[in-house]
C-alpha positions in Angstrom: -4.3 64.0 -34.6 -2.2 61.5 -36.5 1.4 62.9 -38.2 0.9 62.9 -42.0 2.5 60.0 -43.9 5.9 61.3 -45.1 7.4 58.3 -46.6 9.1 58.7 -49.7 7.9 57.7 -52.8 10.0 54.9 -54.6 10.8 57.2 -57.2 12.1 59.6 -55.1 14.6 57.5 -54.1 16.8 57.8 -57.3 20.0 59.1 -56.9 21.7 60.9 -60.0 25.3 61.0 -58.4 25.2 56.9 -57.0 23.5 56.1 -60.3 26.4 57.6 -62.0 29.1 55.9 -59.8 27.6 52.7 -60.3 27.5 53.0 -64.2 31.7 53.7 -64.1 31.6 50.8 -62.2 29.8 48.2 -64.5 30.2 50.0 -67.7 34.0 47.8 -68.3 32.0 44.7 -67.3 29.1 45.2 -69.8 31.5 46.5 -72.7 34.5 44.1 -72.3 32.8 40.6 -70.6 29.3 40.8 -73.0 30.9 43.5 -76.3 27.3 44.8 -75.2 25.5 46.4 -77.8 22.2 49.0 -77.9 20.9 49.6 -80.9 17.8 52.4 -81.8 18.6 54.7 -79.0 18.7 57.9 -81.6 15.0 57.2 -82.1 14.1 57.5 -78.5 11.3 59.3 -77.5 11.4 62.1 -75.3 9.7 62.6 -72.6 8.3 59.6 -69.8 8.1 55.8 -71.3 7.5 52.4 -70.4 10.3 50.0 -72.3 8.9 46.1 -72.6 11.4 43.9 -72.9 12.1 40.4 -72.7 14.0 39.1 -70.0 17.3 36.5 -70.5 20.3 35.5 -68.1 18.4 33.5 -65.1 19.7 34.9 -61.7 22.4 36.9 -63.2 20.5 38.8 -66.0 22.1 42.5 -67.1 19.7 43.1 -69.1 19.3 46.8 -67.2 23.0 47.2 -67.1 22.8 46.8 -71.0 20.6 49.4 -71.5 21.0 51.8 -68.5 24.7 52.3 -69.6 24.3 53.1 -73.1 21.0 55.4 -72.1 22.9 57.5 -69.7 25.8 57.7 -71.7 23.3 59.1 -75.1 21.0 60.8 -72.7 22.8 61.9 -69.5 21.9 61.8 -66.0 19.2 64.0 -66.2 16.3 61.5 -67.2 16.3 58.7 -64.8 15.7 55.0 -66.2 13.5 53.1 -63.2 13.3 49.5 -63.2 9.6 47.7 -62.1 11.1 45.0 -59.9 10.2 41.9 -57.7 9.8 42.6 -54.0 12.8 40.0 -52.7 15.1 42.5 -54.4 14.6 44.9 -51.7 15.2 42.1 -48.9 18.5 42.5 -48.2 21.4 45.0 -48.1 21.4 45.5 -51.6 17.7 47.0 -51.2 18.9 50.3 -50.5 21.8 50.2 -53.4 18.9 49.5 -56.0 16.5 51.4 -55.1 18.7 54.4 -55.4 19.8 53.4 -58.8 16.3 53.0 -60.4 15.1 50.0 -59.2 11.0 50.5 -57.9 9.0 47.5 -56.4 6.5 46.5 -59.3 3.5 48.0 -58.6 0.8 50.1 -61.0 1.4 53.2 -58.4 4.8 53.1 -58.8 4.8 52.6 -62.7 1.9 55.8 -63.0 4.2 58.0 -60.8 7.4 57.2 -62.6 6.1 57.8 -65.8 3.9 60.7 -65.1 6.7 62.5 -64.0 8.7 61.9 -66.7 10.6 58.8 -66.4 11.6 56.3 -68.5 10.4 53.0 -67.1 11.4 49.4 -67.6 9.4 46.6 -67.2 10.2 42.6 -68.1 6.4 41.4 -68.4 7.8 37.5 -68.6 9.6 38.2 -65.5 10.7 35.3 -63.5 9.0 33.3 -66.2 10.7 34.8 -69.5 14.4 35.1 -67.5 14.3 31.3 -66.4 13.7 30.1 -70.1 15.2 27.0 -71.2 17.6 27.2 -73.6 16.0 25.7 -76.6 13.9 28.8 -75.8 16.3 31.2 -76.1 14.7 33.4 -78.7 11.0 33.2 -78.2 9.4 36.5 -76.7 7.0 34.7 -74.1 5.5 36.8 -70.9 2.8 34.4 -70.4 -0.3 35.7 -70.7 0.3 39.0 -68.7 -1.2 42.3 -70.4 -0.6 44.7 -67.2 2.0 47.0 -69.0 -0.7 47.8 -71.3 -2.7 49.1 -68.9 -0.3 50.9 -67.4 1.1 52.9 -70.5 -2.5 53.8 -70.7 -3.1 55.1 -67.9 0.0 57.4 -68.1 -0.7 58.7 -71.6 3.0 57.7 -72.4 3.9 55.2 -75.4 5.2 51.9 -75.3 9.0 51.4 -76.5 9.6 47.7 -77.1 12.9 46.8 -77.2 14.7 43.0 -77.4 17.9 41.5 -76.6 20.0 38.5 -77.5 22.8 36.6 -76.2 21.4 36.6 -72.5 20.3 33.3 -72.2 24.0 31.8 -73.9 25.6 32.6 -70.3 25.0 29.4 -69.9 22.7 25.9 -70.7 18.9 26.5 -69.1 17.4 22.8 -68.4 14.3 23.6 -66.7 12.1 26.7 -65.3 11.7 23.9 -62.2 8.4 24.5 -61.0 8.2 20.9 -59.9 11.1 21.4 -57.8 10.3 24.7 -56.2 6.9 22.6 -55.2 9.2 19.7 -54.2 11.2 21.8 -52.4 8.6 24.3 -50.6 10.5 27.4 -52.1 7.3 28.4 -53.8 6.0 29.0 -49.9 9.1 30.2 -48.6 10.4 33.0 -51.6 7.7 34.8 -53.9 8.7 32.3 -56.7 6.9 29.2 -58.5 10.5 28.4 -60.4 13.6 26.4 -58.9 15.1 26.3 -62.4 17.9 24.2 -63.4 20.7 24.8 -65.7 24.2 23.9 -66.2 27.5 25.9 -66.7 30.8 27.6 -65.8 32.5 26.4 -63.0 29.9 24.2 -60.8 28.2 22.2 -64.0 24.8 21.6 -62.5 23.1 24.3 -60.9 19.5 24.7 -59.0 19.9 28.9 -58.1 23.4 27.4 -55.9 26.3 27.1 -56.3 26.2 30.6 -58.7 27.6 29.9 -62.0 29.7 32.5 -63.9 28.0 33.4 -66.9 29.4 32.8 -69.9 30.9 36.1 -71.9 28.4 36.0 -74.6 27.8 39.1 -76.5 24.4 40.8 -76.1 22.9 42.8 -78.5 20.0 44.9 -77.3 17.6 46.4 -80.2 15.4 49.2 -79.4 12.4 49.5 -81.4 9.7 52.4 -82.6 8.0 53.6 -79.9 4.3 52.4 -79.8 1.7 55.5 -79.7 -1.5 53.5 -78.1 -4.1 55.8 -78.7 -3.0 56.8 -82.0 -2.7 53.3 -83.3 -5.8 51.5 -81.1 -8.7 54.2 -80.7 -9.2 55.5 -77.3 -11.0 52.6 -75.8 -7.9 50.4 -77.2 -8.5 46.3 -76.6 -5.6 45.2 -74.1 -5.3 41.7 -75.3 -4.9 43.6 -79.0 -2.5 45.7 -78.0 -0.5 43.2 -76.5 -0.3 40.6 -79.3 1.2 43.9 -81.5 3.4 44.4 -79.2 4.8 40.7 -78.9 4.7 40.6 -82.2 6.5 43.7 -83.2 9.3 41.9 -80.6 9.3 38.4 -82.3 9.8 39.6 -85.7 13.0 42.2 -84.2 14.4 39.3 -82.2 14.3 36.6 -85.1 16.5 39.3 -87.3 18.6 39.7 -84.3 19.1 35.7 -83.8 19.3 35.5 -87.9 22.5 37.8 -87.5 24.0 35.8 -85.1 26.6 33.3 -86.3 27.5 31.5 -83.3 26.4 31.1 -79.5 28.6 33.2 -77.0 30.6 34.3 -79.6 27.3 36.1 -81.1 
């Protein structure tokens, strides 16, 4: 007879004390380098919930770091924030780090688990897509074409907490998502990835992924928005592609006030 399978669940994973550590650590960072800023956290629902955001800062985004401080700090360590993330995350030594602070490999199991147990869950539907954005695209809520968070906030019976952020992609100037170059190149083979993208900055100018440029100390304002009650507001048999356009468009009109605030780029 076989053993039973007693590999841990991703969620289970989560460590409140390392989670907490790690929040002291990045906290100055996110405060003093970005001013970082969450707004609508009073309104948050209690209770397990997928947040859909939009994604910004290419291969050094803190978008989580945004929100996970000021979350913790309003809600306390009690009610863990998990992240749905890419699989290469986990590759290397960091794996273990992230994965004890909330990051889960993207996955519809993992999502139903988290938030059926309570969890608040983040998900950037745009992903690599929405994070590599050129910069004439800075402000335009785009997670092309993909509906799955729907479908998963369904299926957990928890509602849908859109949220938006600006000053992310000011870090520095985004060119290209580079999917010609990733082709080019063979990455899209090699890595999980169709983008090589292409932008220039802080200290290296140009920049395909390498060398890292230093991002840019642009404020980022995060805006957290009503939470979304599917059922209530779609029927029971709710239309996913429905759903979906409210949802992006509750986000565009939040994130066009948010860039009408803004006086000037970096400085915000």
């Amino acid at each position: 007879m076989s053993a039973p399978d007693t590999k841990p669940s991703a969620i289970s994973k989560w460590d409140p004390v390392l989670t907490e550590r790690a929040m002291g650590l990045i906290r100055p960072i996110i405060k003093g380098w970005h001013r970082a800023e969450v707004r609508g956290l009073d309104d948050f629902p209690p209770g397990g919930a997928l947040v859909v955001a939009n994604h910004s800062g290419g291969l050094i985004a803190v978008d989580i770091p945004v929100f996970a401080t000021d979350f913790y700090a309003t809600f306390g360590y009690g009610r863990p924030v998990y992240t749905l993330s890419h699989d290469i995350l986990f590759g290397g030594p960091q794996g273990d780090v992230l994965a004890r602070t909330g990051f889960i490999p993207a996955s519809h199991d993992n999502a139903d688990e988290a938030l059926r147990a309570g969890g608040v869950v983040v998900v950037f539907p745009g992903g690599d897509y929405d994070v590599y954005r050129p910069t004439w695209s800075a402000n335009k809520v785009d997670f092309n074409g993909r509906t799955g968070y729907v479908q998963a906030a369904i299926n957990a019976g928890v509602p849908i907490v859109p949220s938006v952020s600006i000053g992310g992609q000011e870090t520095q100037i985004y060119l290209t998502r580079g999917e010609w170059l990733a082709k080019l190149t063979r990455i899209d083979k090699l890595v999980r990835t169709k983008f090589l993208p292409i932008s220039f900055g802080f200290p290296f100018g140009f920049s395909a992924v390498l060398p890292v440029n230093l991002p840019l100390p642009s404020k980022i304002v995060t805006q957290i928005l009503p939470p979304i009650d599917v059922a209530a507001e779609f029927g029971e048999a709710p239309d996913v592609d429905d759903v979906d356009a409210h949802v992006r468009g509750v986000m565009q009109r939040a994130l066009d006030r948010l860039a009408s605030e803004r006086r000037l780029p970096v400085i915000g």
